[in-house]
ZAKOLVO-515613 format. One line per field, with one value per residue (C-alpha): residue number from 1; residue in one letter; z, y, x. Coordinates in Angstrom, 1 decimal, m for minus. Last residue first. Example, Ala and Ser with C-alpha at 12.3 -4.5 7.8 and 13.67 -1.06 7.14 Angstrom:
ZAKOLVO-515613
seq <- c(2,1)
type <- c(S,A)
w <- c(7.1,7.8)
v <- c(m1.1,m4.5)
u <- c(13.7,12.3)
//
This chain:
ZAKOLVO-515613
seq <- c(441,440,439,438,437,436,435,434,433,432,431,430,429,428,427,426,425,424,423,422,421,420,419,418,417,416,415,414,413,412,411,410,409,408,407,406,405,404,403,402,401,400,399,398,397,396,395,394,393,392,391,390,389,388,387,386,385,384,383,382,381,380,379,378,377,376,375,374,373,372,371,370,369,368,367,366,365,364,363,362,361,360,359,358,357,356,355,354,353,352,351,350,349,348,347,346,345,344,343,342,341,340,339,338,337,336,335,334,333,332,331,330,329,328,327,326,325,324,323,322,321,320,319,318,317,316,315,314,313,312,311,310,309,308,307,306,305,304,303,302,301,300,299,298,297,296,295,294,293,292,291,290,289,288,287,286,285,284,283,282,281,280,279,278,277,276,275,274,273,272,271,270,269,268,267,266,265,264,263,262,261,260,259,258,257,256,255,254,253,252,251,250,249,248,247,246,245,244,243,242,241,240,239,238,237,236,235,234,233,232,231,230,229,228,227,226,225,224,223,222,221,220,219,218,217,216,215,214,213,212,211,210,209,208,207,206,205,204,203,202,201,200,199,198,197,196,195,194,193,192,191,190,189,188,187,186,185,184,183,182,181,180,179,178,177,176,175,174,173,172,171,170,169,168,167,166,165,164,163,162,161,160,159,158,157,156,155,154,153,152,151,150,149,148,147,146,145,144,143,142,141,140,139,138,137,136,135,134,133,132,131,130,129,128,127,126,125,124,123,122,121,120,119,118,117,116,115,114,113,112,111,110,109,108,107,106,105,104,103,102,101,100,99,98,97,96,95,94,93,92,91,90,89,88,87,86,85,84,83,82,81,80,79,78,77,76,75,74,73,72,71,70,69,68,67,66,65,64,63,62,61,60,59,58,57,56,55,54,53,52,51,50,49,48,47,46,45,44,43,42,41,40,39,38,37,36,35,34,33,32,31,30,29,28,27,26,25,24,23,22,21,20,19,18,17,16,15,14,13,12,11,10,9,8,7,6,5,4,3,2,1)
type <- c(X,X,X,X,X,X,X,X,X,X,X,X,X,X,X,X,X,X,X,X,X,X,X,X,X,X,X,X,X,X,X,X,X,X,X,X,X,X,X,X,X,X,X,X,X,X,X,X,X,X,X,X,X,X,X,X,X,X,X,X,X,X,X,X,X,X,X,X,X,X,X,X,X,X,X,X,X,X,X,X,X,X,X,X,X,X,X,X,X,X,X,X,X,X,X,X,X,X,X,X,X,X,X,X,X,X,X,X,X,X,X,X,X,X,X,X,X,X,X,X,X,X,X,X,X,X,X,X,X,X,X,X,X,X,X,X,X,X,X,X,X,X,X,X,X,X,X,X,X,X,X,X,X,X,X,X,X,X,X,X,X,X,X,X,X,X,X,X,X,X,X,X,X,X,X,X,X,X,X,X,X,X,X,X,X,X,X,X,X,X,X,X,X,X,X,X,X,X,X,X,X,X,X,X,X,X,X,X,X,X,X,X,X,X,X,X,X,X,X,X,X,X,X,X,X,X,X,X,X,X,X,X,X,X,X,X,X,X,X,X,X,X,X,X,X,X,X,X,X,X,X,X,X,X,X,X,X,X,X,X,X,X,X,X,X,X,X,X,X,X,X,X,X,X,X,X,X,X,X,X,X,X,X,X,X,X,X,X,X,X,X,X,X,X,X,X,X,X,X,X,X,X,X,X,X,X,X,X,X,X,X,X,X,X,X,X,X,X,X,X,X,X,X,X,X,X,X,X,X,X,X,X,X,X,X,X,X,X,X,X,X,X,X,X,X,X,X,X,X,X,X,X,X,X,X,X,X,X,X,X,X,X,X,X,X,X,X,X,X,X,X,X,X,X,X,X,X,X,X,X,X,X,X,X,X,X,X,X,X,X,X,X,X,X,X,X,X,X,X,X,X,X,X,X,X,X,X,X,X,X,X,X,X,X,X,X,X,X,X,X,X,X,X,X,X,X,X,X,X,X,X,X,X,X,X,X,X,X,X,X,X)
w <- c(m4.7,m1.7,1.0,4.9,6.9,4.9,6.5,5.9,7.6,4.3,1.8,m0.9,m4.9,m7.2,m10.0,m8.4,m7.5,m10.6,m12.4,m9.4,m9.4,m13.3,m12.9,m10.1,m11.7,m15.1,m12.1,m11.1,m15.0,m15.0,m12.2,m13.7,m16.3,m13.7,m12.4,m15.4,m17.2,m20.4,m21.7,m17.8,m16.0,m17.3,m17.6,m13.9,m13.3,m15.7,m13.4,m10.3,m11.0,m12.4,m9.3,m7.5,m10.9,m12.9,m11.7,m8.1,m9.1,m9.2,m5.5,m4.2,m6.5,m5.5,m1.9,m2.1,m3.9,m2.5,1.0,0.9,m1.0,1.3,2.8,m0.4,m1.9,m2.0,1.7,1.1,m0.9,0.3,4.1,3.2,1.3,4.0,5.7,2.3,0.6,2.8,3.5,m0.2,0.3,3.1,2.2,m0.2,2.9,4.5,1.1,0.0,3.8,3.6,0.2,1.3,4.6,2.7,0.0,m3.3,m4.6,m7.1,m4.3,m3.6,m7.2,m7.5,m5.0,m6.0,m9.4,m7.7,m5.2,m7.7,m9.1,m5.0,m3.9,m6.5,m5.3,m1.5,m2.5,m4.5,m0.9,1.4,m0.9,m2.3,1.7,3.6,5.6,8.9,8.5,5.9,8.4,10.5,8.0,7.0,11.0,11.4,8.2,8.9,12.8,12.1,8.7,10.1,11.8,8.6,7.0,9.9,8.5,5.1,5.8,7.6,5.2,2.5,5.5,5.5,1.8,1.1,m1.5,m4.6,m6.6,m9.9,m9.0,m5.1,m4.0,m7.6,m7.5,m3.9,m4.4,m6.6,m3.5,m1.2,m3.5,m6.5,m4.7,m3.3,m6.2,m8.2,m5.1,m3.9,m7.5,m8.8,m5.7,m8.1,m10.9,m8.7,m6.8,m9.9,m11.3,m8.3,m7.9,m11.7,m11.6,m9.0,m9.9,m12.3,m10.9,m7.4,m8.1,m9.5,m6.1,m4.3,m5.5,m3.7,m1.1,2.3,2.6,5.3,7.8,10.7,8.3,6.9,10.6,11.8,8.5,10.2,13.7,12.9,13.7,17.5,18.2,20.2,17.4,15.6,18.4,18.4,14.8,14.6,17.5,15.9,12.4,14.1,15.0,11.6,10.4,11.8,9.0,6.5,8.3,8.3,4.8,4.1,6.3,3.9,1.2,0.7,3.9,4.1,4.2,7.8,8.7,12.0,11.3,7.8,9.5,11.5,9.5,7.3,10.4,10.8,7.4,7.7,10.9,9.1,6.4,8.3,10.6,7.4,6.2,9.8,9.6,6.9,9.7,11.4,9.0,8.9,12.3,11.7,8.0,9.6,12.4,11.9,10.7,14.5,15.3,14.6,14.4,10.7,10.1,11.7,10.9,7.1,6.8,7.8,5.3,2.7,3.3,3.6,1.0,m1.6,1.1,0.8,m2.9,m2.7,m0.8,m3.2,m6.1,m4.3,m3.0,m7.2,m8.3,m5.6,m6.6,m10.1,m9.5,m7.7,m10.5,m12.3,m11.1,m8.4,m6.0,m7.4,m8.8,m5.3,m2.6,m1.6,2.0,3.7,1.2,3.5,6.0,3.5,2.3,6.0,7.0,3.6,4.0,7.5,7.3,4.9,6.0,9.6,7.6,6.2,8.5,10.9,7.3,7.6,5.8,2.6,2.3,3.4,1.3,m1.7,m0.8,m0.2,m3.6,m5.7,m3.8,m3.4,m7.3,m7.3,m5.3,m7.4,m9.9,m7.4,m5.9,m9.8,m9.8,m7.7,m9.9,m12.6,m9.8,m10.0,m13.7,m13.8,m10.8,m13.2,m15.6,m13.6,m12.7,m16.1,m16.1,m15.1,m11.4,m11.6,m8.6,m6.3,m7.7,m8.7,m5.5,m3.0,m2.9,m5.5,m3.9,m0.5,m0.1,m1.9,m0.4,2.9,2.0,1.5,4.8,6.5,4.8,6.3,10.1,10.2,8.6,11.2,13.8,12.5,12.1,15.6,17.2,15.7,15.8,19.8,20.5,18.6,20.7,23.8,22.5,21.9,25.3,26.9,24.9,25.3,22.3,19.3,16.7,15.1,16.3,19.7,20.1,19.0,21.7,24.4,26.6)
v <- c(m19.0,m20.2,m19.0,m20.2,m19.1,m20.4,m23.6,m24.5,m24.2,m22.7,m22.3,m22.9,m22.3,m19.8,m21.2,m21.6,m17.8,m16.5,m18.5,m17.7,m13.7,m13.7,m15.3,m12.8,m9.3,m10.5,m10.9,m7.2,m5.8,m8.0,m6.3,m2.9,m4.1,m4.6,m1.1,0.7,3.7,2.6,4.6,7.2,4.1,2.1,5.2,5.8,2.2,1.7,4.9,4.0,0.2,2.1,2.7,m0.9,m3.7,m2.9,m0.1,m1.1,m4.4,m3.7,m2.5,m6.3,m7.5,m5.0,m5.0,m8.8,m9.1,m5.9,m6.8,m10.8,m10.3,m11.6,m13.6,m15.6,m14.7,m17.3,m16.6,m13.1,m13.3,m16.3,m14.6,m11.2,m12.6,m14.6,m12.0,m10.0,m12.7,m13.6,m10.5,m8.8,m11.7,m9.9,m6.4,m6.2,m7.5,m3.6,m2.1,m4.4,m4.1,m0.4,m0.8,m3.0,m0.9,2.5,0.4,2.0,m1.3,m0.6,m0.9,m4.2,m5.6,m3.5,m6.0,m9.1,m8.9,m8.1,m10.9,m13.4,m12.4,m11.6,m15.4,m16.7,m14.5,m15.6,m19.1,m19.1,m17.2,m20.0,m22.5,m20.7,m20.2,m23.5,m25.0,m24.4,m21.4,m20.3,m20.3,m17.7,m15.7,m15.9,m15.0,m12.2,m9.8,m11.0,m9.6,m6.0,m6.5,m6.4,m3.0,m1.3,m2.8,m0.4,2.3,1.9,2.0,5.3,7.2,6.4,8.0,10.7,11.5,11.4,8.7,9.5,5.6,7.3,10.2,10.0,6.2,5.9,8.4,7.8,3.8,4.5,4.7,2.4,m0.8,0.1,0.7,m3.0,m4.7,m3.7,m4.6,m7.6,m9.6,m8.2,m9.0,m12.6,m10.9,m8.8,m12.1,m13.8,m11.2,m11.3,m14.7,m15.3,m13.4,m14.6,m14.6,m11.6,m9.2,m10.2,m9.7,m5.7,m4.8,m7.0,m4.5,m5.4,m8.8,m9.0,m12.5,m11.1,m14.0,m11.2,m9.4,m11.9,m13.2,m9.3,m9.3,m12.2,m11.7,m8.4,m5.2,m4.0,m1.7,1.6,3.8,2.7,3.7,7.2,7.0,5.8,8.5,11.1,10.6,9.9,13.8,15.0,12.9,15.4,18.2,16.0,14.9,18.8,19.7,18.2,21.0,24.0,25.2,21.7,21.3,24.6,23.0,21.9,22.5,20.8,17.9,17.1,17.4,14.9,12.6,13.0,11.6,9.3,8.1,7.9,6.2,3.5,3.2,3.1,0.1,m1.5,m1.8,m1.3,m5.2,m6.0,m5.6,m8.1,m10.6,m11.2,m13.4,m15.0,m16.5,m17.1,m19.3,m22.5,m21.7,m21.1,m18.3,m15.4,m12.2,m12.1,m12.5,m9.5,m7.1,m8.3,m7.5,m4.0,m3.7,m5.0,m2.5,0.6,1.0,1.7,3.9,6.2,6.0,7.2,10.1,11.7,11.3,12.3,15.6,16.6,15.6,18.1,20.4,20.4,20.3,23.7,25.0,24.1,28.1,29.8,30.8,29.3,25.9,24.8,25.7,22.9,23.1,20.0,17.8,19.1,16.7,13.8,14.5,14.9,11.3,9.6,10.8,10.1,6.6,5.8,6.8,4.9,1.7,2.0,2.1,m0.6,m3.2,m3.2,m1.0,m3.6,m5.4,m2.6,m0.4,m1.9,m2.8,0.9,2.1,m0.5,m0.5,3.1,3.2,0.0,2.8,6.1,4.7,4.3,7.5,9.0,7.3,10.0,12.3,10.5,10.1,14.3,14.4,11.4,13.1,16.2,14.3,13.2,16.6,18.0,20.0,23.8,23.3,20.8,21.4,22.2,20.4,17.0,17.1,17.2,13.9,11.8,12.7,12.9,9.0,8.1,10.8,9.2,6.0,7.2,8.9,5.9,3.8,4.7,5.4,1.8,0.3,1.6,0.7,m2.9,m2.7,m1.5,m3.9,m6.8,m6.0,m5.0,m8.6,m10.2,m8.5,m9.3,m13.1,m13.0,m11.7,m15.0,m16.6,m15.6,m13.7,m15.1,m12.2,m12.9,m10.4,m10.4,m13.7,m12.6,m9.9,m12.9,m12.6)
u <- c(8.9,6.7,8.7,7.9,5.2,2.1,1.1,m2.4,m5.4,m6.9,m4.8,m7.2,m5.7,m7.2,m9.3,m12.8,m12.4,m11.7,m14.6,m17.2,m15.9,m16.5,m19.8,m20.7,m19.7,m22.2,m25.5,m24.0,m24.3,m27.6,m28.9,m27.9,m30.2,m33.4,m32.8,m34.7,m34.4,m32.7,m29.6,m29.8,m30.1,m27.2,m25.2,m25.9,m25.4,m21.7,m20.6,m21.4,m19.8,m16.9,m14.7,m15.4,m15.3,m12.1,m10.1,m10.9,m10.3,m6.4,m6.6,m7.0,m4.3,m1.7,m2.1,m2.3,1.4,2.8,2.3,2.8,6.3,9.1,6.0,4.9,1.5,m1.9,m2.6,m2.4,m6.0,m8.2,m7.2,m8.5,m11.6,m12.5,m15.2,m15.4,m17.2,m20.0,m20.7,m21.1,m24.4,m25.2,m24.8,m28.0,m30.1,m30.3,m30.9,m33.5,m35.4,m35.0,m37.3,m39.8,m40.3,m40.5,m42.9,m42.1,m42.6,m39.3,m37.1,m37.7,m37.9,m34.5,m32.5,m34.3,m32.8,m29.6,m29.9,m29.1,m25.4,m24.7,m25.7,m23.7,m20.8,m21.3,m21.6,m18.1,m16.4,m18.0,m16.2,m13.3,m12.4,m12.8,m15.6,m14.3,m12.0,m14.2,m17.2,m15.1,m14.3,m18.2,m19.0,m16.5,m18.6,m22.2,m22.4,m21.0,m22.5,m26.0,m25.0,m23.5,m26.7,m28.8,m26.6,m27.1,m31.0,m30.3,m29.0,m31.5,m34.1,m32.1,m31.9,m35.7,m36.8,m37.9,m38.2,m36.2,m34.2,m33.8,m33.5,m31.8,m28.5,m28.4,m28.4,m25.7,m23.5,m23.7,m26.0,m23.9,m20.4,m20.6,m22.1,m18.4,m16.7,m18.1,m19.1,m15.3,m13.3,m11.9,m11.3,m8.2,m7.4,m6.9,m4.6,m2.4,m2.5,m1.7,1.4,3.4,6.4,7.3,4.4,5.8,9.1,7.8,6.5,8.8,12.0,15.0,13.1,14.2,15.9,18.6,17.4,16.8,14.6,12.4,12.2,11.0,8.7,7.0,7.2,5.0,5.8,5.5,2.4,2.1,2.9,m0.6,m2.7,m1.9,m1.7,m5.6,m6.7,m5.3,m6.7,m10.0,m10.0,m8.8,m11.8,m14.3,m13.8,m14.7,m18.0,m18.5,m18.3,m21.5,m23.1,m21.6,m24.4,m25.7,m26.5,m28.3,m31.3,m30.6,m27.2,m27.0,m29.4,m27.6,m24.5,m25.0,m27.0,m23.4,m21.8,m23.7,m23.4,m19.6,m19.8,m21.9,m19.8,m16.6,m17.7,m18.9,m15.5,m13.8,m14.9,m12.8,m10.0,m11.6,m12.2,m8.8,m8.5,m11.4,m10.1,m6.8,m7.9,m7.1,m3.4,m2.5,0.7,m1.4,0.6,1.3,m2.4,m3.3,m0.8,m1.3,m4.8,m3.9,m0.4,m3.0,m5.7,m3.6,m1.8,m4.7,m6.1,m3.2,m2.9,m6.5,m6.6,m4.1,m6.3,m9.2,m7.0,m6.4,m9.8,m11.3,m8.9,m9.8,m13.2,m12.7,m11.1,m14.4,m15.5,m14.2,m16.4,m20.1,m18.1,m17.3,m14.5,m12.6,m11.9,m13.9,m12.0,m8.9,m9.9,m10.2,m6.4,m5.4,m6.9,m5.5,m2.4,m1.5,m3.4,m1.2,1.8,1.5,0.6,3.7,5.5,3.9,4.3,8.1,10.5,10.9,7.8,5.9,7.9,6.9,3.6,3.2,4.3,2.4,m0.5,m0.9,m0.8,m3.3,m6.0,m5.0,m7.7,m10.4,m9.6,m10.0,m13.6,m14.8,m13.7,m15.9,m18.7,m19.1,m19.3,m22.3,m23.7,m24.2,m25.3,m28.0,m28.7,m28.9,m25.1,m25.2,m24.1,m21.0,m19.1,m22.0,m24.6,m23.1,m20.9,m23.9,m25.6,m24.5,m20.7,m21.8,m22.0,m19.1,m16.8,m17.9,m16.5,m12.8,m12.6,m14.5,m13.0,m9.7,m10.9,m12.6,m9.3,m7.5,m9.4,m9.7,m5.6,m5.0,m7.9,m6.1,m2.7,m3.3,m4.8,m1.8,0.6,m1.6,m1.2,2.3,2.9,1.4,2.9,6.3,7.7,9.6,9.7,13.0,14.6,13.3,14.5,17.3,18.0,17.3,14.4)
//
């Protein structure tokens, strides 16, 4: 094979497709060890954080503190979007992706370290506020440089929204590992698990870090950043270029994740806060709902990409927010029986309609951005609604509960995410099947 072939990324077919093969599983494994570091904070933070970092405070306050740090990873996420777009679109996207998972693995192992309020006082929210921070620019990189390995390797347009889904599939991947791993150390420390069992799913991530950059130095970057490369059109600065250009994609695309993410965080996260303070339900068996809806999504998450490459991306993604802005009424009805089978059947349906959105959401967001500035562009879109609709959605529930004491408003707060997800949505153009390889602007 000629040296410019290899330049410009033009590989036999048959090597093409193993490339494309190991993009796919690298990225889905990647994405699977991210959120699981950054998803595990979520679940142990109603848990155990309110308690040990914030002992004096009423105990929903208390978790009110303790998902204000958590918010800061949320914060950090359009940071890590903005500095590893950047260099993704000018280093290459396997770079980058190697940083990120580097920081965000050894930031969630040390986690496992802080000390809490008993030996030395709020310093140790401090700290913990401190490694979330950092945790989070790494994630924020990650997703789009992921999403982008994927796509960049598949030489059809008919199969973009597939192709994507799968590294939105180390989504629920990470979830469920995450609460296994918490079931873990639940079942090793016993009631001591809030004396120093939590700390172990921290501890374990070290060991997926390894396996994710072992895997990630094995793959080739994309023919797409290669041909950027090879035809000198590299962009100076894409981060801000992108913010000049394409403005209204990157803005859409943030309003437009608002019914998954800020849904998303309620039914993983604030469910912990309500399954134990208002309906009393016991931690494991919370634990193990999410982890049977990890398994549903397994199945849910690759069929709506592939239904959007059929039936087209706004459209499957517009019925997935509908769906979401009704199902929150249904959503507390079920858990407001007090019915154990009622109320694991609400938490295990609750990711379905979030389904249908994040299996084409990937492709309905880098589609819409020009390759010189793909990275940056979706990176920075997608992390933008972490401000808006994922970070505070376990705050605006908690303070929703605590003001009135009833699930049915936060409904409405998620029924209020959906209408603003269908009017973003319906005003972002469809690429799907379309030809995207060339520049745009």
């Amino acid at each position: 094979m000629a040296a410019t072939d290899v330049l410009t990324g033009q590989l036999p077919d048959q090597e093409h497709r193993r490339q494309l093969r190991k993009a796919v599983i690298a990225s889905t494994i990647g994405t699977t060890i991210e959120w699981y570091d950054f998803l595990l904070y979520s679940i142990v933070t109603p848990l155990v954080f309110g308690r040990l970092f914030f002992p004096h405070s009423d105990p929903l306050m208390g978790v009110l503190e303790a998902f204000a740090i958590y918010f800061v990873g949320f914060i950090a996420r359009p940071i890590g979007g903005f500095i590893f777009g950047h260099f993704g679109d000018r280093m290459g996207r396997k770079a980058a992706l190697i940083a990120t998972l580097l920081i965000t693995g050894l930031s969630t192992f040390a986690v496992g370290f802080v000390p809490g309020y008993a030996v030395i006082g709020m310093w140790g929210a401090v700290i913990l506020t401190i490694v979330r921070l950092i945790q989070g620019i790494g994630v924020g990189g990650e997703w789009g440089g992921s999403v982008l390995f994927s796509m960049e390797w598949a030489r059809t347009d008919k199969h973009r929204g597939f192709i994507t889904s799968w590294p939105q599939w180390g989504g629920p991947a990470g979830l469920f590992l995450a609460n296994m791993a918490v079931l873990i150390g639940s079942a090793i420390a016993g009631d001591k698990f809030l004396d120093w069992g939590w700390r172990i799913p921290f501890w374990l991530s070290i060991v997926m870090v390894g396996i994710g950059l072992y895997i990630r130095l094995g793959i080739l970057e994309t023919p797409a950043f290669r041909k950027i490369v090879a035809e000198q059109r590299v962009e100076r600065v894409p981060a801000i270029e992108v913010m000049r250009k394409q403005p209204k994609q990157v803005f859409l695309s943030m309003f437009a994740r608002t019914a998954e993410q800020g849904p998303a965080y309620i039914y993983l996260a604030f469910v912990f806060t309500y399954g134990t303070h208002v309906i009393h339900q016991q931690r494991d068996f919370l634990l193990t709902s999410l982890i049977i809806a990890g398994l549903v999504s397994f199945l849910t998450i690759p069929v709506a990409g592939a239904l959007s490459d059929r039936f087209g991306r706004k459209r499957v993604y517009i019925i997935g927010s509908i769906l979401t802005g009704i199902y929150g009424f249904v959503y507390f009805a079920l858990l407001n029986t007090l019915v154990p089978g009622l109320i694991m059947l609400g938490i295990i349906l609750s990711f379905i309609p979030h389904d249908i959105m994040y299996g084409p959401q990937a492709a309905l967001i880098a589609e819409g951005f020009t390759p010189r500035m793909r990275y940056s562009g979706c990176s920075i879109g997608y992390q933008l609604a972490s401000i808006t609709a994922g970070g505070p959605a376990p705050i605006i529930a908690t303070a929703l509960l605590a003001a009135y004491g009833s699930g049915y408003v936060i409904a409405v707060y998620i029924a209020i995410c959906a209408v603003i997800s269908v009017v973003a949505t319906a005003l972002m153009r469809d690429y799907t099947g379309r030809d995207i390889s060339e520049e745009s602007v």
